[in-house]
DRENGU-781066 format. One line per field, with one value per residue (C-alpha): residue in one letter; x, y, z. Coordinates in nm, 2 decimals, padded with zeros to 4 digits. Layout:
BEGIN
residu <- a,...
px <- X,...
py <- Y,...
pz <- Z,...
END
This chain:
BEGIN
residu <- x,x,x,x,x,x,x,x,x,x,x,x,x,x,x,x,x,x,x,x,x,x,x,x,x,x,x,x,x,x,x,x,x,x,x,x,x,x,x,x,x,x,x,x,x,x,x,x,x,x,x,x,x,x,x,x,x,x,x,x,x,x,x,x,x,x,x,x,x,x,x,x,x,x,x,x,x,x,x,x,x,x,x,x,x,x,x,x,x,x,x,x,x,x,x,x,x,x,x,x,x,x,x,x,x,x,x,x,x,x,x,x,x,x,x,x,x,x,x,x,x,x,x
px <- 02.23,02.06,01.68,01.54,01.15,00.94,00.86,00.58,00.37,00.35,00.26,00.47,00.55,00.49,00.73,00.83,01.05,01.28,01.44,01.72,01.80,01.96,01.89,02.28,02.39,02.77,02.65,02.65,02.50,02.73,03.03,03.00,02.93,02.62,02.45,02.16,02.13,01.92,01.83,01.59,01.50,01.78,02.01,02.32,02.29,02.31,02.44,02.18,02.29,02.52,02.57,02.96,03.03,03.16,03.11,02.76,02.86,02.68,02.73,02.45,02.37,02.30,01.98,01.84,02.03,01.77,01.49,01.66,01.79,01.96,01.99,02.05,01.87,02.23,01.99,01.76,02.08,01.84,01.91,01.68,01.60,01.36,01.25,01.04,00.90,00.95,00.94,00.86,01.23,01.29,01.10,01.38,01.45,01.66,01.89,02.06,02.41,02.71,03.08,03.43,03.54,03.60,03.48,03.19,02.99,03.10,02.85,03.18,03.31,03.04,03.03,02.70,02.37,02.00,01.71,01.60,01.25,01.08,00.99,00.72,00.63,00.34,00.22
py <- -01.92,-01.67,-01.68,-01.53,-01.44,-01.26,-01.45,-01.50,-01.42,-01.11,-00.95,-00.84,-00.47,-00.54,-00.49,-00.74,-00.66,-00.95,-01.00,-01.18,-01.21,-01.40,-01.50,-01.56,-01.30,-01.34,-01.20,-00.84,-00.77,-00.50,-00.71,-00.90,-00.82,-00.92,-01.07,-01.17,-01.46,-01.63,-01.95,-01.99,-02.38,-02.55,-02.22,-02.17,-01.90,-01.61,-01.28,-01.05,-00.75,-00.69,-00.44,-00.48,-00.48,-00.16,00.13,-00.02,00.02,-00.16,-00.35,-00.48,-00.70,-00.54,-00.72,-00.53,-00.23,00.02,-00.17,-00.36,-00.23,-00.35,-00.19,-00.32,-00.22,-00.31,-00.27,-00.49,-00.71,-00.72,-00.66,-00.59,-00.68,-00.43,-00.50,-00.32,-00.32,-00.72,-00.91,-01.27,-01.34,-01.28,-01.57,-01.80,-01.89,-01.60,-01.61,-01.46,-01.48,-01.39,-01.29,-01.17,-01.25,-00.88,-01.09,-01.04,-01.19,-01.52,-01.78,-01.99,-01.70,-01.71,-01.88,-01.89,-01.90,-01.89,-02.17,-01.93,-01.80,-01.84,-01.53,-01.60,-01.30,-01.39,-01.19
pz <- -00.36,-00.61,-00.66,-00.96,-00.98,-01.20,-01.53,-01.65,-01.99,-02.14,-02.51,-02.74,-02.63,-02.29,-02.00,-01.70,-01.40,-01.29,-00.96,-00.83,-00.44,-00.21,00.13,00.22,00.48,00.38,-00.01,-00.10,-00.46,-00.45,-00.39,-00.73,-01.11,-01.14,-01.50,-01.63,-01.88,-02.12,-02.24,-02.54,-02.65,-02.85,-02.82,-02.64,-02.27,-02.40,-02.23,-02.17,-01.94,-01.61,-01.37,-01.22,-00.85,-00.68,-00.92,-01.10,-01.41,-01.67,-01.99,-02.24,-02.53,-02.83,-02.85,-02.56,-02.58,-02.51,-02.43,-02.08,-01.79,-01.49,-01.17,-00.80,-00.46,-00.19,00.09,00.00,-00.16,-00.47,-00.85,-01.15,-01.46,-01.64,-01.95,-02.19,-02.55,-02.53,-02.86,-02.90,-02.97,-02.57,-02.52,-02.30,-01.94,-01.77,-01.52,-01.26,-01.13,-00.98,-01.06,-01.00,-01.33,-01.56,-01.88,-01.77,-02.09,-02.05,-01.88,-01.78,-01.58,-01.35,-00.98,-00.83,-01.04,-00.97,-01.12,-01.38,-01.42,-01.77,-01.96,-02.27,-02.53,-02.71,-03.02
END
């Protein structure tokens, strides 16, 4: 139901913009929290950043704090992922997805998911 895009490979210090959409009519962006997760190899999915549903406010990792941020386009029923001043230890598969749930941190909590799109920091 969620389709992330974006990925790719980048340098350490460089920046990557992913996206996460959805082509279902009966899905509003704004109606949900939506999160962004990672998954690097052999680690557990990891909480990365979320923006909640209604008011937008947003909650981050301390890993990215100040280097990620999240925003969401309701027109376009989009949300973003900017990220900035990568390091090599944001290498992982992230993903996009969709709650209700107000712990918003918790992987379990979430309903619908996209496929993940891989992001690789090289130094």
């Amino acid at each position: 139901q969620l389709q992330a895009s974006g990925g790719g490979l980048v340098q350490t210090g460089g920046s990557l913009r992913l996206s996460c959409t959805t082509s279902e009519r009966t899905f509003s962006v704004g109606s949900y929290t939506m999160g962004w997760f990672r998954q690097a190899p052999g680690k557990d999915r990891e909480f990365v950043i979320a923006i909640r549903q209604g008011g937008g406010s947003t909650r981050y990792s301390d890993s990215v704090k100040g280097r990620f941020t999240i925003s969401r386009d309701c027109a376009k029923n989009t949300v973003y992922l900017q990220m900035n001043s990568l390091k090599s230890e944001d290498t992982a598969i992230y993903y996009c997805a969709a709650t209700k749930n107000v712990a918003l941190t918790i992987p379990e909590h979430y309903l619908y998911w996209g496929q993940g799109t891989q992001v690789t920091v090289s130094s």
